[in-house]
Structure formats: structure tokens, C-alpha cells
C-alpha atoms as a printed R data frame, in Angstrom:
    type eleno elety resid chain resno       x       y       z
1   ATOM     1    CA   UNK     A     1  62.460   1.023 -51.559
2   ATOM     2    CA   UNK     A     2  59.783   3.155 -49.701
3   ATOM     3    CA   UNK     A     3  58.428   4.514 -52.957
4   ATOM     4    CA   UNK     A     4  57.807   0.976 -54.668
5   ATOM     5    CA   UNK     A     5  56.284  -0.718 -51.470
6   ATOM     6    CA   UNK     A     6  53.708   2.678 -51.396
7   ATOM     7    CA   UNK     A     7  53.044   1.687 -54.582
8   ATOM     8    CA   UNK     A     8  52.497  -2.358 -54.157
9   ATOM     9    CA   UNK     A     9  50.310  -1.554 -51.144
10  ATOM    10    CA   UNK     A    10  47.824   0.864 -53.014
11  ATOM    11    CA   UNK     A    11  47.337  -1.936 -55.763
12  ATOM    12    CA   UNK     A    12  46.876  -4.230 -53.382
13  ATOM    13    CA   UNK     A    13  44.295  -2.078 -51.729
14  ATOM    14    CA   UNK     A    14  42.626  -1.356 -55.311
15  ATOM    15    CA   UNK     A    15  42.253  -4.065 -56.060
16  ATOM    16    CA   UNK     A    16  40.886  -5.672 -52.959
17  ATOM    17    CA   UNK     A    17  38.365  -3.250 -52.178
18  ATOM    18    CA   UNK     A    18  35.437  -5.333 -53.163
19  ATOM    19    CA   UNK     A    19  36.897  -7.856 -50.079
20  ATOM    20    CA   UNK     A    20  38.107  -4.957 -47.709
21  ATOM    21    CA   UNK     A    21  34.259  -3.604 -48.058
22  ATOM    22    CA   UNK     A    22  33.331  -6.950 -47.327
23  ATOM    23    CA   UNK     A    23  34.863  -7.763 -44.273
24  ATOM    24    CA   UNK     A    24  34.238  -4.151 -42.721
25  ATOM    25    CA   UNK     A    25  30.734  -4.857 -43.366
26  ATOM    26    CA   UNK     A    26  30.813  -7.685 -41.949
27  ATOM    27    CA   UNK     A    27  32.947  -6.655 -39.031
28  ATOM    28    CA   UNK     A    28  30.133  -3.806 -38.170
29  ATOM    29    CA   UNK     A    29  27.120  -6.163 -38.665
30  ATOM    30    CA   UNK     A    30  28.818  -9.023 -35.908
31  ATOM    31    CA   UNK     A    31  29.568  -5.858 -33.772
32  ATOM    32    CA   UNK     A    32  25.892  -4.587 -33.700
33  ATOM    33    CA   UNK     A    33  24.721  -8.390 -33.144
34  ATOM    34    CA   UNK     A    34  27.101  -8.856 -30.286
35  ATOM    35    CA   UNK     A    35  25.737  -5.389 -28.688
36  ATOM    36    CA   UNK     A    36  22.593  -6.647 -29.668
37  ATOM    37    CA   UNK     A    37  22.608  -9.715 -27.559
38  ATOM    38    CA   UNK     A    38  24.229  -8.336 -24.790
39  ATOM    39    CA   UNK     A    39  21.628  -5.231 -24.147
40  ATOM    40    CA   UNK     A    40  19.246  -7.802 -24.489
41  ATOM    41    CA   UNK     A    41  20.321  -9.670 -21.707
42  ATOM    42    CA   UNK     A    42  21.167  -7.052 -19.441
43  ATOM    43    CA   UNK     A    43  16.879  -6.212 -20.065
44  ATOM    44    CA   UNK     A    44  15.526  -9.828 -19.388
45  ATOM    45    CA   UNK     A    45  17.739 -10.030 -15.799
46  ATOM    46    CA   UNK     A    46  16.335  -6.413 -15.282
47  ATOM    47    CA   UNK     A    47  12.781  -7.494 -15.705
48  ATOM    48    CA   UNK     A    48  13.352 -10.947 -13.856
49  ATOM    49    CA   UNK     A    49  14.487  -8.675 -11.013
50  ATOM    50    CA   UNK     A    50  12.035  -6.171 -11.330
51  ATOM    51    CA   UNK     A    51   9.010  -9.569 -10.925
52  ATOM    52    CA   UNK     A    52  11.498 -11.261  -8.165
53  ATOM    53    CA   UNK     A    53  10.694  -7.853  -6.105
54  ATOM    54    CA   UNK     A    54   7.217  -7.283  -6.926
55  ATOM    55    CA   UNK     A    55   6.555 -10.834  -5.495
56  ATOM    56    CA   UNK     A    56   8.667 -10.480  -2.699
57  ATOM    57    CA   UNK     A    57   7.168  -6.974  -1.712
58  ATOM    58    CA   UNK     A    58   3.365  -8.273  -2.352
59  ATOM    59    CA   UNK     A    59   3.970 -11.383  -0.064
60  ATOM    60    CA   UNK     A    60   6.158  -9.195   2.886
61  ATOM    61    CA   UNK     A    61   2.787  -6.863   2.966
62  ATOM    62    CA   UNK     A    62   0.565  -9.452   2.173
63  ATOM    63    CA   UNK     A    63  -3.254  -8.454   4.955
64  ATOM    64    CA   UNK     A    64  -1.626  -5.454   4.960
65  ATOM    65    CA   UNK     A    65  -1.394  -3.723   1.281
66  ATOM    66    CA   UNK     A    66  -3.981  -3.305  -0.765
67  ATOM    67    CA   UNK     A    67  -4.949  -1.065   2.522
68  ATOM    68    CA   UNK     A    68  -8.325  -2.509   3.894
69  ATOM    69    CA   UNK     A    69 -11.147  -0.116   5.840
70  ATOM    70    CA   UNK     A    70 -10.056  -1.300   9.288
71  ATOM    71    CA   UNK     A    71  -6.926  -3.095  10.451
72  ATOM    72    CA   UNK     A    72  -7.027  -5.221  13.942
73  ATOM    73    CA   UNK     A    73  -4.729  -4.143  16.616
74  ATOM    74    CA   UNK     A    74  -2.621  -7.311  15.784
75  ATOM    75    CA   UNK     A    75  -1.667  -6.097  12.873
76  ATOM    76    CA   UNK     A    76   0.462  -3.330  13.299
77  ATOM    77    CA   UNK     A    77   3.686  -5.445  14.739
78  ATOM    78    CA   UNK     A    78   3.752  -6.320  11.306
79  ATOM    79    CA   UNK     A    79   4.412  -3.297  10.008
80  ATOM    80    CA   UNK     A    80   8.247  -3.218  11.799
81  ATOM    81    CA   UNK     A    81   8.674  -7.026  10.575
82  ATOM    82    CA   UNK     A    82   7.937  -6.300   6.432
83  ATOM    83    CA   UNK     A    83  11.169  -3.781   6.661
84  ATOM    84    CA   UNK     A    84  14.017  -6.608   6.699
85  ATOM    85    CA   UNK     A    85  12.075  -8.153   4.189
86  ATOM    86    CA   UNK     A    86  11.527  -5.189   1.985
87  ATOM    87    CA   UNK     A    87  15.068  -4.105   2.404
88  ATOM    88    CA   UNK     A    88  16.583  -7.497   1.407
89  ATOM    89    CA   UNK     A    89  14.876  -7.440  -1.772
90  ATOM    90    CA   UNK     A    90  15.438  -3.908  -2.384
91  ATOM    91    CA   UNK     A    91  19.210  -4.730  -1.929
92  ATOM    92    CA   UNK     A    92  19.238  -7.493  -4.398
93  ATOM    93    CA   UNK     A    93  17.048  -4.893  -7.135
94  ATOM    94    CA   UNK     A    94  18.980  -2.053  -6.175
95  ATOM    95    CA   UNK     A    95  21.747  -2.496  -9.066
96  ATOM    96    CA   UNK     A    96  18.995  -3.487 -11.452
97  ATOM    97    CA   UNK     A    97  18.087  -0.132 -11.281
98  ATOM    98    CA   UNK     A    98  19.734   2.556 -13.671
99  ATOM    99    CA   UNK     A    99  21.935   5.458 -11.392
100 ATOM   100    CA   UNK     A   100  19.961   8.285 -12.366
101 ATOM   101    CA   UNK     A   101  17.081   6.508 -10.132
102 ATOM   102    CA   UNK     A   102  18.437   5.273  -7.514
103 ATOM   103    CA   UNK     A   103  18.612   7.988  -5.299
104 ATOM   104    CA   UNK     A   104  14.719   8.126  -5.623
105 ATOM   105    CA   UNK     A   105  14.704   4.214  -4.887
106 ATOM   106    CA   UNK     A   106  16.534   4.577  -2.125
107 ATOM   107    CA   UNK     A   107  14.288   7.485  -0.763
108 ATOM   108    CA   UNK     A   108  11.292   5.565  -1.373
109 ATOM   109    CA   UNK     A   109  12.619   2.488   0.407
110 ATOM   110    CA   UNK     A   110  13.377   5.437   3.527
111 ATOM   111    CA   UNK     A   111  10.029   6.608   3.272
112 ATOM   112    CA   UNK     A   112   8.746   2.599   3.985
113 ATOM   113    CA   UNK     A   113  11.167   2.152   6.449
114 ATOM   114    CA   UNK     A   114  10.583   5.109   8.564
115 ATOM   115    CA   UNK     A   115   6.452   4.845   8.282
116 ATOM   116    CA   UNK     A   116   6.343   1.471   9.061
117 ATOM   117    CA   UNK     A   117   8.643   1.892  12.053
118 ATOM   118    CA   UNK     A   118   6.507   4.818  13.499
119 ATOM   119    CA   UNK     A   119   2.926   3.774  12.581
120 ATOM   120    CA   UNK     A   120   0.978   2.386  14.917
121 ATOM   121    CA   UNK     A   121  -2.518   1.478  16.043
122 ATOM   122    CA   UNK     A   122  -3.377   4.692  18.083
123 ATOM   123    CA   UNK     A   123  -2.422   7.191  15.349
124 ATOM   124    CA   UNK     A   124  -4.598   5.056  12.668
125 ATOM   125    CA   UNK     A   125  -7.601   5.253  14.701
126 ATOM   126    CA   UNK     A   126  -7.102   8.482  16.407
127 ATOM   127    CA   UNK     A   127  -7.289  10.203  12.781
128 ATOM   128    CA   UNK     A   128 -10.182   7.706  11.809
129 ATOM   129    CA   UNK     A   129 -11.780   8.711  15.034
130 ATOM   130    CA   UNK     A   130 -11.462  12.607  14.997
131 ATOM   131    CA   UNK     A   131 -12.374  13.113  11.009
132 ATOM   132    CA   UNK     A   132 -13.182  17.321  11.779
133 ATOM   133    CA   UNK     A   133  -9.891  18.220  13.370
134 ATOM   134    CA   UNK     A   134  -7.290  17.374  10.299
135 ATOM   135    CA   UNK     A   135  -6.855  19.818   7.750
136 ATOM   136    CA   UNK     A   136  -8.033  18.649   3.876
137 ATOM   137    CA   UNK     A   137  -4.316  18.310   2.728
138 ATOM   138    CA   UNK     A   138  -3.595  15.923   5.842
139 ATOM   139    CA   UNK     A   139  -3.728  12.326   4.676
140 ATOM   140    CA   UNK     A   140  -3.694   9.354   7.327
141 ATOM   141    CA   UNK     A   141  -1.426   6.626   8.086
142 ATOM   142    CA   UNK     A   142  -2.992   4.173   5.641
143 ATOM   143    CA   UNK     A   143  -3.083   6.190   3.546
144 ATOM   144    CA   UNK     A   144   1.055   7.075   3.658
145 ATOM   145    CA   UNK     A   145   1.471   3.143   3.941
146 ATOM   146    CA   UNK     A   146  -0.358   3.059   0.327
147 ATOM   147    CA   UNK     A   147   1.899   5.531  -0.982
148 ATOM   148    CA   UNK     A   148   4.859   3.564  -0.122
149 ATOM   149    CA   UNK     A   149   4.252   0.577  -1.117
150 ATOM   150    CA   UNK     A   150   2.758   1.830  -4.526
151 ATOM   151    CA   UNK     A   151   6.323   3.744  -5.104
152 ATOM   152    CA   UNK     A   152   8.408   0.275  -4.551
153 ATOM   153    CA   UNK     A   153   5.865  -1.479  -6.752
154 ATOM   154    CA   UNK     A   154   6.282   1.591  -9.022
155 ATOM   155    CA   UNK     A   155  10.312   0.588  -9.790
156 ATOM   156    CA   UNK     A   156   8.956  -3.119 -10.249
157 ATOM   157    CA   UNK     A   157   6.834  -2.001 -13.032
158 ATOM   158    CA   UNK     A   158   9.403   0.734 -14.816
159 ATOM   159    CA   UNK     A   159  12.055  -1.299 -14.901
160 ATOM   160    CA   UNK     A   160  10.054  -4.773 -15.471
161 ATOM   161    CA   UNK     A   161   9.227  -4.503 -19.192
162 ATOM   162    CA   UNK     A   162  12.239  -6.472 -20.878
């Protein structure tokens, strides 16, 4: 019994192979569409994300970034009321963002945080004011503030391109 069903099963196999080809081929070309489809997905919410952010980071620092000569005294209780704003939409681009970066994302959100919580009107103009006692490596307030932003924005544009 064993021997003559080994035997119907490789002529069955013979002489389907033209179909069995067939269908593999087929089987492998719905599989790459499928996987296809789906990375491209996963890309386009990335890079919907990735302009959701920009514009929410742009309008939270909006007077405030791109850094102007002089900033009013007003200004600077600003500063402390972009990080909620910053953080939120952080939070929502945070798993946008592959795991191999987001321990840099989530240091360059610190870095905002903590300047923007410590900055403040006297230490802007007190190293506008004394030019001659910082060292040529030092760079200023508005300077760290342009930094920070710019690495946010920087994650916006990386991961933006679909």
C-alpha cells in the first residue's frame, strides 16, 4: 500500500509541476505585494507624523524660534509654557520613531525641556552684555535654544520623507 501511493503521488507531482510552479509563483508575488502595501503604509503615517510635529513645534515656539537679535523681557515666560506643548507632540511622534533613535529623541526633547525651564532674561543679556569675559567655545542661551529646537525639527525631517 505505502509503495503504490509513493508512487501515485510523484506522478501526480510530475505531472502538475507546470501548476505547482504556478501557484508558488504566484503565492510569492501576493506575498511581496501584501509586504509591499503594508511598509508603505507604515511610511505615509510616519511622514504624516513627522509634518503633524513640525507644525506643532513651529507654532509652540512661534516669536521665539527662528532666534531674533533681541527678545523683550516678556518673552521669556514663554519659554516654560512651549514644554507641555512640545512634550505632547513629542509623545504622540515618539513611536513614529524607529528604537535605535529614540533614546537620542528623547535626549533632545531633555535638552528643550531643561533649557527652556532654566533660561531666562538675565542670563541672555548678561552674556550679550559682557561679550570679553566668555571663552570662544562658550555659546549663549539663544544660541542653546536654536540648537534645540533645530534637533526636534531634525527627527521631523528624517523621518518625514514617506
Amino acid at each position: 500500500m505505502g509503495k503504490v501511493f509513493e508512487v501515485m503521488v510523484m506522478t501526480g507531482i510530475t505531472n502538475n509541476i507546470d501548476k505547482i510552479a504556478a501557484a508558488l509563483i504566484l503565492v510569492v508575488f501576493v506575498g511581496g505585494c501584501i509586504a509591499w502595501r503594508r511598509q508603505r503604509k507604515k511610511r505615509l503615517a510616519r511622514a504624516r507624523a513627522a509634518a503633524a510635529f513640525r507644525s506643532r513645534v513651529l507654532t509652540a515656539v512661534e516669536g521665539l524660534y527662528p532666534v531674533t537679535k533681541y527678545w523683550r523681557r516678556e518673552v521669556f515666560d514663554r519659554f516654560r509654557e512651549t514644554v507641555p506643548e512640545i512634550e505632547s507632540a513629542a509623545a504622540e511622534f515618539r513611536h513614529f520613531i524607529p528604537l535605535k533613535s529614540r533614546a537620542s529623541f528623547d535626549t533632545a526633547l531633555k535638552n528643550y525641556r531643561e533649557h527652556c525651564n532654566n533660561i531666562t532674561w538675565e542670563s541672555c543679556a548678561g552674556f550679550n552684555i559682557c561679550p570679553e569675559k566668555k571663552f570662544t567655545e562658550e555659546i549663549g542661551p539663544k544660541e542653546i535654544f536654536r540648537q534645540n529646537v533645530n534637533a526636534l525639527l531634525d527627527f521631523a525631517k528624517r523621518y518625514g520623507r514617506p
